[in-house]
N, C-alpha and C positions, 0 to 999 in steps of 0.2 A: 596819623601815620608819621613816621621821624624821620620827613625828609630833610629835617633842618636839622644842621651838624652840631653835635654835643661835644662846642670844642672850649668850654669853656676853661681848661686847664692851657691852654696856649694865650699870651699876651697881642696886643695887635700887631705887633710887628715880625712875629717869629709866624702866623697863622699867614700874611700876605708872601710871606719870604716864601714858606712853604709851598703856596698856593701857586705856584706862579706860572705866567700864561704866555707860554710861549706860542711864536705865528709857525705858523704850516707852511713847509716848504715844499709846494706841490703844484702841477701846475694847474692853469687856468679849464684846461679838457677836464682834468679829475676833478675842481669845484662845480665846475656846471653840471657832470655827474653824478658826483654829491645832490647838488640840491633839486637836480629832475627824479633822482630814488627819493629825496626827499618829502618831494611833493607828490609824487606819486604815491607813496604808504600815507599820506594824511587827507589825499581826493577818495583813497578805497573805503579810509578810516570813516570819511563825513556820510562819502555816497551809500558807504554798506550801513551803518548804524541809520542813517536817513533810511533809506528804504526798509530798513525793521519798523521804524517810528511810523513812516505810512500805514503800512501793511497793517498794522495791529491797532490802529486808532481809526483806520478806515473801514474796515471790513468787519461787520458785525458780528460773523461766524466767529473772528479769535478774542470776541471779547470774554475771555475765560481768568481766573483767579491766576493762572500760573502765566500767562499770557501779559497778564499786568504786571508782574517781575518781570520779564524778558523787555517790556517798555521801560517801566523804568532804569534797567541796566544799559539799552540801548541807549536812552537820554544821556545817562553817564560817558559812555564810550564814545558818543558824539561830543560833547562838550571839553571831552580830553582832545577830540580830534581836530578839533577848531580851535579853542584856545590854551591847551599848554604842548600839544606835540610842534607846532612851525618852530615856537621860540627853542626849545630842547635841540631839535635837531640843526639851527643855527646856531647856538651856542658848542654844539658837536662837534661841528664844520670849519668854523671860524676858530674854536679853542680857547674862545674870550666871550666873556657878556658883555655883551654893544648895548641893552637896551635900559640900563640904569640901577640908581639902588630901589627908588619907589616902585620899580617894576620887576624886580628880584622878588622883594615882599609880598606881590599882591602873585604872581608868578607859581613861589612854593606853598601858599597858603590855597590858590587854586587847585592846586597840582594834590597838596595834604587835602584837602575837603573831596574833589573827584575819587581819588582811590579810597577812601574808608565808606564813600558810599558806593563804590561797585565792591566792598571784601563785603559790606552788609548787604548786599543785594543780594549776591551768589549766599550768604548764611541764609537769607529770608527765603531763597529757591529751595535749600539743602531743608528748611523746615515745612514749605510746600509739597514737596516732594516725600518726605516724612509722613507727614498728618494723608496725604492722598494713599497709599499704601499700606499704612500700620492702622491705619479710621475709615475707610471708603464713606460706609454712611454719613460719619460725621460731620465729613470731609465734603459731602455732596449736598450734608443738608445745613452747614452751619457756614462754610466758606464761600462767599459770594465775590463778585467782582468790586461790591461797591466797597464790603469791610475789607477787601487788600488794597484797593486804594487809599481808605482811613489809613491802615498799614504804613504805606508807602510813604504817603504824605508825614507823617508823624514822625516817622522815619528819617525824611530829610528834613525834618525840622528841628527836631532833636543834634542831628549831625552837623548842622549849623551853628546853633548855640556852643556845642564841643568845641569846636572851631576856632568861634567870636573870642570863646573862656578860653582857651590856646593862646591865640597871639594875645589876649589884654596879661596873662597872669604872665608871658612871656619878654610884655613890654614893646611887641613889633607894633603895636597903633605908631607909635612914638619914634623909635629907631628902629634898622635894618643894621646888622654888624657885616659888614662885605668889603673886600679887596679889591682895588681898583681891576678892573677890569673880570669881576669876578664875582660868584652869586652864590654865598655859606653864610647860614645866618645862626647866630648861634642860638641853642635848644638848654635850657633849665633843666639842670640833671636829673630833679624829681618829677618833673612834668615828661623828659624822656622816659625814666620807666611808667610812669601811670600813661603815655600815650601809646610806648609796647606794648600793655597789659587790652588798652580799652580796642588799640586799632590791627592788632595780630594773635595777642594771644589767645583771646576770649572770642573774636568769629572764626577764626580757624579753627578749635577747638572745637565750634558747634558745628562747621565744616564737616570736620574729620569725621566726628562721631555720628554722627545725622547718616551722614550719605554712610561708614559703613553697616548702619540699620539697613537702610536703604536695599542695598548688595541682599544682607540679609534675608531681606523681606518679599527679595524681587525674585530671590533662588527659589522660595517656600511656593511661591505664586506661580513661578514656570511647574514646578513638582503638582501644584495641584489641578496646572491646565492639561499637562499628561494626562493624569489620572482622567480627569474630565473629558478630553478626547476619546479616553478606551471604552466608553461607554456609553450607552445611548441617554439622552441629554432631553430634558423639557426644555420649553422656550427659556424661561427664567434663568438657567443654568448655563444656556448658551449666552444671555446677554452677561452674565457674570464672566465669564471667559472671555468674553469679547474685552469688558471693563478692563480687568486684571493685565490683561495685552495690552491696552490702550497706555493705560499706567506705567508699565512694566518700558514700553517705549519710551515715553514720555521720560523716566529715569535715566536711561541709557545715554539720550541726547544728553540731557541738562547733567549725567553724571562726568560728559566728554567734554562739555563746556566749561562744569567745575577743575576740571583735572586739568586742563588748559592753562587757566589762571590761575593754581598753586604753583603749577611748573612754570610759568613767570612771575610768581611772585617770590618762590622759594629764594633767587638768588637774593634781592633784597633782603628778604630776613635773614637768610644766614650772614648776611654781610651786617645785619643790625646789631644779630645777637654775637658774631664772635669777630666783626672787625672791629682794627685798631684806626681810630680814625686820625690819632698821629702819623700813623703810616699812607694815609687816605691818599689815592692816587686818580686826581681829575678824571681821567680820561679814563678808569676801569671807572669809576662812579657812574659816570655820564652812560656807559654803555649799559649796566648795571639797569638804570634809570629807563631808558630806552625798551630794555625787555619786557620791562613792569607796561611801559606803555604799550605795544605792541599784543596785548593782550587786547587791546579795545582793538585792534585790526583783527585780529584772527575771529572773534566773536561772529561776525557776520556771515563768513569765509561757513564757522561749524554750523548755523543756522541752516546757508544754502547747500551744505553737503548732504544732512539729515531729514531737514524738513521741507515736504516735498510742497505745503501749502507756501511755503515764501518763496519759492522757486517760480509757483505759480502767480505769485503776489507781484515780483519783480516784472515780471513778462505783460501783466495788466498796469502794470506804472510806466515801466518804461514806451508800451503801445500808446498810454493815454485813454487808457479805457475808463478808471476810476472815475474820470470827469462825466463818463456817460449816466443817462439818468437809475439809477436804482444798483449804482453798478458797486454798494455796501452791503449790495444781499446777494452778491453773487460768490457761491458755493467755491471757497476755496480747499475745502480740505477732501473732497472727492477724490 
């Protein structure tokens, strides 16, 4: 993802002029304000994504193939919430980077590897979601929990190496290029487009197209549970209708969650693909950057609106009940 600025056409002294980091003149009520919203959107971010990681590593009932993408996106959205949203939202606050160049670097290279594996997560859902709908059988008899965790796994391993092969072919092992008091590192023009292509163009793409199958597929399937209602039904036909709803839910959520984080990711891209980053303006960046994050907050927020098993899940965590003996076979989704 091209959170590092392609400012290669600016020398070092016109890019720090430019950058420059003026202090807030505000008072002391409005920073302590500032950083109690601060901390409060990154305790919802840790404790809501935590309590997804319980819930579905705990409880045997949601060990399901789509269940294991919702962990692992969860993992993601915690690991934003802990370490790259406190330093973002102090750097917001303050208007300056306090906490160095070695920590600039490790910072956006954090920040780049978390978001391409939560835009791969949400693809891997949009192809879950696919294969369960347009294959039932298939779907029932070839996808298991254990090959979406190979999935998963492979997944973030692969997205790693990207990563590694990022900053060596970019040279950030070695140097960080940053303005005193300030955190732009600059991005290799041909590795900025091959990181468009790899970290927006192409899972958005499977995104877009996936889920509107999805829509597609989910219309055909209400039209044939009509039908199937208007007439009297063997056992078989009822548990297929039954399936087909099950599904058809199961879309609906995960199609609200998808639709969540395009509308926080859109602004970033449109600011990839048609900002001037001569013109690049800190403080529209910063907030910019913020939205994208703010997707790992809401994520928890769409779980507990829709899904009435982690609603259940939170209520048995928070009691302290999970500690009781057998309490991973107890029937969440009733």
């Amino acid at each position: 993802m091209p959170l590092f600025m392609n400012l290669t056409e600016f020398n070092q002294s016109d890019r720090c002029e430019h950058f420059s980091c003026p202090e807030r003149s505000v008072s002391p009520a409005v920073y302590i304000l500032l950083y109690v919203c601060s901390a409060a959107v990154v305790l919802l971010t840790v404790c809501g994504n935590l309590l997804v990681i319980i819930s579905v590593l705990h409880f045997k009932q949601l060990h399901t193939p789509t269940n294991m993408l919702v962990l692992s996106l969860a993992v993601t959205d915690f690991l934003v919430g802990a370490f790259v949203m406190p330093s973002m939202l102090i750097w917001t606050i303050k208007s300056c980077w306090i906490f160095g160049r070695d920590f600039c670097t490790i910072f956006w290279s954090t920040s780049s590897f978390l978001i391409i594996i939560s835009i791969y997560n949400i693809a891997l859902i949009a192809v879950d979601r696919y294969l369960a709908l347009s294959n039932p059988f298939f779907y029932m008899n070839r996808v298991s929990v254990r090959i979406t965790c190979v999935v998963i796994v492979f997944h973030w391993c692969v997205m790693i190496v990207y990563i590694l092969a990022f900053m060596y072919c970019n040279g950030y092992f070695t140097i960080s290029v940053i303005c005193p008091r300030e955190c732009f590192i600059v991005l290799d023009e041909v590795w900025s487009v091959i990181d468009l292509v790899v970290s927006f163009i192409f899972p958005l793409s499977v995104i877009i197209i996936l889920y509107t199958r999805v829509f597609v597929i989910a219309k055909k399937h209400a039209t044939a549970i009509r039908e199937l209602n208007n007439h009297t039904r063997p056992k078989t036909q009822k548990i297929t209708s039954h399936s087909m709803k099950s599904e058809r839910k199961a879309a609906k959520v995960l199609g609200s969650l998808v639709s969540v984080f395009l509308m926080c990711l859109l602004p970033y891209f449109i600011y990839s693909l048609l900002g001037d980053f001569n013109e690049l303006q800190t403080e529209t960046f910063q907030k910019i950057i913020i939205i994208l994050y703010l997707n790992s907050t809401i994520n928890p927020v769409i779980y507990a609106l829709f899904y009435p098993w982690f609603r259940r899940c939170i209520k048995l965590t928070i009691t302290l009940q999970i500690f009781q003996t057998d309490s991973a076979l107890i029937n969440v989704l009733s």
